[in-house]
C-alpha positions as CSV (number, residue, x, y, z in Angstrom):
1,X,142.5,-72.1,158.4
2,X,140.2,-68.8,158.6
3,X,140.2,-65.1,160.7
4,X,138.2,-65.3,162.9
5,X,136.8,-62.3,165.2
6,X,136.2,-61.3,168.1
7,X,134.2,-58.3,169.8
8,X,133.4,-57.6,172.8
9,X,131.8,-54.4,174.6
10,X,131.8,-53.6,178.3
11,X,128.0,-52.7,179.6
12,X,125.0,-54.8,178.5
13,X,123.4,-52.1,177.4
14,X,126.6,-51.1,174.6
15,X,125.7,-53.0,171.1
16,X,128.9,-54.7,169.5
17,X,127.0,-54.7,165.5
18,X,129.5,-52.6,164.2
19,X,132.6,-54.3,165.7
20,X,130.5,-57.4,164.2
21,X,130.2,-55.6,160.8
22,X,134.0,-54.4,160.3
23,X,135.0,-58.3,161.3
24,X,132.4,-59.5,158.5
25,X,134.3,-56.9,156.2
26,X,137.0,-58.0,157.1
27,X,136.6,-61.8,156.3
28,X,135.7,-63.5,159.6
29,X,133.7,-66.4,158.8
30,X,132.7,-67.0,162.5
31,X,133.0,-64.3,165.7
32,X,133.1,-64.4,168.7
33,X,131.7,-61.6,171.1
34,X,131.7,-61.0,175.3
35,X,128.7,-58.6,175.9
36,X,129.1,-56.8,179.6
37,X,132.5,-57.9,180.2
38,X,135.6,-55.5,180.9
39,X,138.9,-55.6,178.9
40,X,140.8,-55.7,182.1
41,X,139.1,-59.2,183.0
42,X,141.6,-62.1,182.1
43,X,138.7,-64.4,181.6
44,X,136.3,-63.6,179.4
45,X,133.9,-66.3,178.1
46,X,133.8,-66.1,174.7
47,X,137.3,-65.2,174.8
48,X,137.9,-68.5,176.3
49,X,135.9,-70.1,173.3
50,X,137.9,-68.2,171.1
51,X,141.2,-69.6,172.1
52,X,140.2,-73.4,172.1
53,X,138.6,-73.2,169.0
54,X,142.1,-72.1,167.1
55,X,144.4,-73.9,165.4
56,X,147.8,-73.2,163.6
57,X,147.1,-71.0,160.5
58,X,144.2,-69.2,161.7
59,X,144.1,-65.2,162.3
60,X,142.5,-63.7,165.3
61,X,141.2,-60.2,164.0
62,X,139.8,-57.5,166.2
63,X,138.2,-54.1,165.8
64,X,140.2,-52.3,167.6
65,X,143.5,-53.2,170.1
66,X,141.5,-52.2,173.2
67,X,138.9,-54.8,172.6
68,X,141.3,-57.9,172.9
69,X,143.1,-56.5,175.8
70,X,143.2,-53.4,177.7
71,X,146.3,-53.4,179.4
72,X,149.4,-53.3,177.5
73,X,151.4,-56.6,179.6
74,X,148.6,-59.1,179.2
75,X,147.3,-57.6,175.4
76,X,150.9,-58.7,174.5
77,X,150.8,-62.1,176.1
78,X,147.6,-63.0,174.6
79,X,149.7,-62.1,171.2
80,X,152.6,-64.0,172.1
81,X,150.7,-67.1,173.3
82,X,149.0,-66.6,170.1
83,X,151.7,-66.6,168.0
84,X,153.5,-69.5,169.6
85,X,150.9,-71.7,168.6
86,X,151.2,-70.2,164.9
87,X,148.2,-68.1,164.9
88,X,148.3,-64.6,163.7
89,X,146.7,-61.6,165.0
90,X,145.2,-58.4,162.8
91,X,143.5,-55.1,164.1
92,X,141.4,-53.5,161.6
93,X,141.0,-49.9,163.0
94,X,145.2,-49.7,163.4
95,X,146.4,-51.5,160.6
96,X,148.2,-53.5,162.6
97,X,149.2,-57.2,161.3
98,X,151.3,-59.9,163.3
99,X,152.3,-61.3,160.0
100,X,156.0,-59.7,159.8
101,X,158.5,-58.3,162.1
102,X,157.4,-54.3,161.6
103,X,153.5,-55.6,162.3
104,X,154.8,-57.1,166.1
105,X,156.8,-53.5,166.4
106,X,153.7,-51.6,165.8
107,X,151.4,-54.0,168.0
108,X,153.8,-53.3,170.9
109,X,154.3,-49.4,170.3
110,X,150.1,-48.8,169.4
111,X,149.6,-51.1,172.9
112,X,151.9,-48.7,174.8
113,X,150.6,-46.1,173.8
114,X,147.0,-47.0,174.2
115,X,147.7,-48.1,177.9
116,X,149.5,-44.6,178.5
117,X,146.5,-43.0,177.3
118,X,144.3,-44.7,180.2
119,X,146.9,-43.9,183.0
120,X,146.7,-40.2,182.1
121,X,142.8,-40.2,181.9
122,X,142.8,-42.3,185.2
123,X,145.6,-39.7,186.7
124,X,143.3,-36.5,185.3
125,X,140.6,-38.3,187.1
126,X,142.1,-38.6,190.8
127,X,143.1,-35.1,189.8
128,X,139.7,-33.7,189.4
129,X,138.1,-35.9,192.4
130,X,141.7,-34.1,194.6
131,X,140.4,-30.8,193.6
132,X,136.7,-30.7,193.9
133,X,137.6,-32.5,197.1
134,X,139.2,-29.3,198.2
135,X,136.5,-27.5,197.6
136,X,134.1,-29.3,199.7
137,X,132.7,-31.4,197.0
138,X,132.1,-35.2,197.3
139,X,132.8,-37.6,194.0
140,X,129.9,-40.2,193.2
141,X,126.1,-40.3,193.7
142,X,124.8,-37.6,196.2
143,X,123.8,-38.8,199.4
144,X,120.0,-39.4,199.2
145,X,117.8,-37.3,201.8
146,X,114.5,-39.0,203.5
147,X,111.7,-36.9,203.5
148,X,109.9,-38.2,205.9
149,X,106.5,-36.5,205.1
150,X,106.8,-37.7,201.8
151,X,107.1,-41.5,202.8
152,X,104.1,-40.9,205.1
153,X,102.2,-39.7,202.4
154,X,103.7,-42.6,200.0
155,X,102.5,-45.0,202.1
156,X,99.4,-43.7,202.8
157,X,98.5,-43.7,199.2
158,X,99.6,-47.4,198.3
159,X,97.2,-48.3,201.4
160,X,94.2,-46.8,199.4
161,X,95.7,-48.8,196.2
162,X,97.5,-46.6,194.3
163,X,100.4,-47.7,192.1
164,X,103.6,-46.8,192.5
165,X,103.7,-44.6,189.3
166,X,100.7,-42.5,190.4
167,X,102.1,-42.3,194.1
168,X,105.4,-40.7,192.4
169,X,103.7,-38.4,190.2
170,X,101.4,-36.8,193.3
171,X,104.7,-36.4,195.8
172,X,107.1,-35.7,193.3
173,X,109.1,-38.7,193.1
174,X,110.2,-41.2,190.6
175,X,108.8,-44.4,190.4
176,X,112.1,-45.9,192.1
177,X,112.2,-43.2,195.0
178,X,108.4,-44.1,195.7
179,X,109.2,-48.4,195.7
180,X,112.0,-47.3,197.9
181,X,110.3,-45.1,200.3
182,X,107.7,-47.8,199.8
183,X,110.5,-50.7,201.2
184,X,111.8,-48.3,204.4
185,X,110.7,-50.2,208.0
186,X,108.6,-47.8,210.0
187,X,110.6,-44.4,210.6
């Protein structure tokens, strides 16, 4: 019997050290943590590992709510799975405990709340992409423009063996631009 964590972050590029650090602090003798993979994914590797490795007794602690789960129906079927098998479940950033009958009322209420939170921010979002749309404005990355005298010139450098650094810093493009430029069949 133990707590055990589990972190997780979305992006590769995101570091989970302090979820890692408040689970130490808290008393998890071993965590688990997913590193680029989205709450809203039902299967999550180290997730997985997480749920075969319990047994009865143990305590599944987590950071915060939205790392376990971030959608209010499946967060609180991962809790009551969890607690059917007599395993409790503990946020540190809430204060929320599955131990007694207020912790589970506090799990559900927090989760509810949490999930409404994201449908607003999703709902100001279409919002804001409605409006700008309106005003002639396109969401997402801008359209890229060829300039075709510029992927002559590219390519004319790279023949006399320039890399593609140098070749970027004489037309005025980033490294990328000039490698893509560089990749374009024959305009």
């Amino acid at each position: 019997m133990g707590s055990i964590g589990y972190a997780r972050v979305s992006t590769m590029e995101q570091n989970a050290d302090l979820q890692r650090a408040a689970l130490s602090a808290a008393g998890c003798n071993r965590i688990f943590t997913d590193h680029g993979v989205s709450g809203t994914m039902a299967s999550r590797p180290e997730l997985d590992k997480l749920l075969d490795h319990l047994r009865s007794g143990d305590e599944v602690v987590v950071w915060k709510l939205d790392r376990l789960g971030r959608n209010t129906r499946n967060l609180l079927a991962l809790i009551d799975d969890l607690e059917r098998r007599g395993v409790h479940f503990r946020s540190v950033t809430e204060g929320i405990s599955t131990t007694g009958p207020m912790g589970r009322a506090m799990l559900t209420v927090m989760s509810a709340f949490a999930q409404l939170e994201r449908d607003q921010l999703a709902e100001r979002t279409r919002a804001g992409m409605a409006a700008a749309a309106e005003h002639g404005r396109k969401a997402g990355r801008r359209e890229v423009t060829t300039d075709h005298a510029k992927v002559k010139r590219a390519r004319e450098l790279k023949a006399q063996g320039l890399a593609p650094t140098d070749i970027g810093k004489i037309i005025g493009a980033s490294r990328a631009t000039v490698y893509r430029y560089l990749s374009m069949s024959a305009l």
